[in-house]
C-alpha positions, -999 to 999 in steps of 0.1 A, spaced: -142 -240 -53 -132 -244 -17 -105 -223 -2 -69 -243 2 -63 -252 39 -28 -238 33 -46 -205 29 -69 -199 56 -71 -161 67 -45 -159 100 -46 -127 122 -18 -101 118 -2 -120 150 -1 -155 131 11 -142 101 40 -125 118 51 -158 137 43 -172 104 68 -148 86 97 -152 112 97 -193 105 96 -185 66 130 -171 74 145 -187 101 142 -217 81 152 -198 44 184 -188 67 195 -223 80 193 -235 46 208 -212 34 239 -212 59 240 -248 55 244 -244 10 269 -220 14 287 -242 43 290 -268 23 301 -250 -8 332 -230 10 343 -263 21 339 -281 -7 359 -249 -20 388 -248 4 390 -292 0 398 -290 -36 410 -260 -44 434 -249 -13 435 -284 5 427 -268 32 388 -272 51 365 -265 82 372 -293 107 341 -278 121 316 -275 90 302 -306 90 292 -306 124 277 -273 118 257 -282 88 248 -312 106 234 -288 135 216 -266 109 196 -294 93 187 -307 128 171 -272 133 159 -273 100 140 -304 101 126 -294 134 115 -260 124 99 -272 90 81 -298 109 58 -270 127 54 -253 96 41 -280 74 15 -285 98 9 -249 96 4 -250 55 -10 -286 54 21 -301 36 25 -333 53 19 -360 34 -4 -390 45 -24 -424 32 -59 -414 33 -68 -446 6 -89 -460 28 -103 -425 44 -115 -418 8 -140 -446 9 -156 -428 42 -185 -406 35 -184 -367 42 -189 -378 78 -172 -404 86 -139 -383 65 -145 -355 95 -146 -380 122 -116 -399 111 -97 -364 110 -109 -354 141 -94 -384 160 -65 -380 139 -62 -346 152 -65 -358 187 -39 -386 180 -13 -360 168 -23 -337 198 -12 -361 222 18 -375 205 30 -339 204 18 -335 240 45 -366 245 72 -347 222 71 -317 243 75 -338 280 98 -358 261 122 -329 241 128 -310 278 132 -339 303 162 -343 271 174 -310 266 173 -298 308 201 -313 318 220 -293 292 213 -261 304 214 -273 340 178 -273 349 155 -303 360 138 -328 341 102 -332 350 89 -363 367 63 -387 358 63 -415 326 40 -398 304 29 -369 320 50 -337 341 38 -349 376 71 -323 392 102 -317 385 126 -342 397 167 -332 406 190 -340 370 224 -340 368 244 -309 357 257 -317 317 255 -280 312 296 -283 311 289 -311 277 306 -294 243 303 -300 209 330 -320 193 344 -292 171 320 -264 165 341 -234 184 324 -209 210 313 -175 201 326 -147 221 289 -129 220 278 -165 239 302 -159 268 276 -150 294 264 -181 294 298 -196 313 289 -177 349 250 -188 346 252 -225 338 291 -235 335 301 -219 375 324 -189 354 346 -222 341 351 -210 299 336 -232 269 364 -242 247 338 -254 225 298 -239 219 276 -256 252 256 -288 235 229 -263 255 234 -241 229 229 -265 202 201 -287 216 178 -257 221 158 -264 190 147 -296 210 118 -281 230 114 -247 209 112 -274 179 83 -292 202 71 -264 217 61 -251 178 50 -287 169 22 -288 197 13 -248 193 9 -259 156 -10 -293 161 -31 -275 187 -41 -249 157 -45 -275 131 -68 -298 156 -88 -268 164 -90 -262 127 -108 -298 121 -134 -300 148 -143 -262 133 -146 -272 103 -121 -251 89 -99 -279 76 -107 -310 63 -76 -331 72 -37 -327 85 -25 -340 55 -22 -321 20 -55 -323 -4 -57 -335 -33 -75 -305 -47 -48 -296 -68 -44 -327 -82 -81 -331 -88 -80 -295 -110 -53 -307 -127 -71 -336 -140 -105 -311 -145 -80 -294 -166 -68 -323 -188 -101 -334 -195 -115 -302 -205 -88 -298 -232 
């Protein structure tokens, strides 16, 4: 039986990084349950609520979504229509993943250019230049002063007001604060594309998508009782 993409051998490095996003992303969903359930709490039982909670949670799935992205790639969990890949031949299956590889390579190439030249004018840096591809960096306009609607700024943030906001105080947590998931998000997406690309043309992977392995030893299963 083959090994399970999902459980290739990683170096003590990648199973560290590995580790951290297990429970980065274990924590925002977490936050975001127990969010919900104090508010849903304090609604119905004191009449009272969080006017900022559901921007919060909102923020937390964001971050969620973004992280679990990355790590899907990372265990093959992504789901895909590979009907018509399954007609292919042993070759022609590793040539379609490969350029499926590439595809998503440069599509997160374009996420990456795309998630900073968004996020840079939040924290009061410059956008790069060029359509598709950083050519420069080209002047932005300042947002770093942009707040969230409700969410209310930390005290251990307040460094941040001399660096980007000119020493004026946040009455609200910096949208810089909150966007920051937008290029760490891509940044994660293309380091864990790049890995998963590299894992095809190897050999070491079959596809991007989850295998039907399990679901073909479930069946072997069936059939032999």
């Amino acid at each position: 039986m083959s090994t399970h993409p999902r459980h290739q051998p990683e170096t003590a490095f990648g199973q560290a990084i590995a580790r951290i996003e297990v429970v980065v992303i274990a924590a925002l969903l977490g936050a975001m349950v127990l969010l919900t359930f104090t508010n849903v709490v304090l609604r119905y039982v004191f009449n009272d609520s969080l006017i900022w909670g559901l921007e919060v949670v909102l923020v937390l799935f964001a971050w969620l979504v973004l992280f679990g992205i990355s790590h899907c790639f990372r265990i093959t969990a992504h789901l895909g229509v590979d009907a018509l890949v399954n007609t292919l031949g042993p070759a022609g299956r590793r040539t379609a993943a490969i350029v499926a590889a590439i595809c998503c390579l440069a599509y997160a190439l374009l996420l990456m250019k795309g998630a900073w030249d968004y996020y840079a004018p939040f924290a009061g840096l410059d956008a790069t230049s060029g359509r598709w591809f950083p050519t420069g960096f080209a002047e932005t306009r300042d947002q770093a002063w942009y707040e969230t609607d409700q969410i209310p700024m930390l005290d251990m943030l307040r460094w941040l007001e001399p660096l980007v906001n000119q020493g004026e105080s946040y009455e609200k947590m910096p949208r810089l604060v909150v966007y920051l998931i937008l290029p760490v998000g891509a940044f994660l997406l293309l380091v864990r594309v790049a890995e998963a690309a590299l894992g095809v043309i190897a050999g070491r992977r079959e596809s991007l998508i989850v295998s039907h392995e399990l679901e073909d030893e479930l069946d072997g299963s069936g059939q032999k009782d």
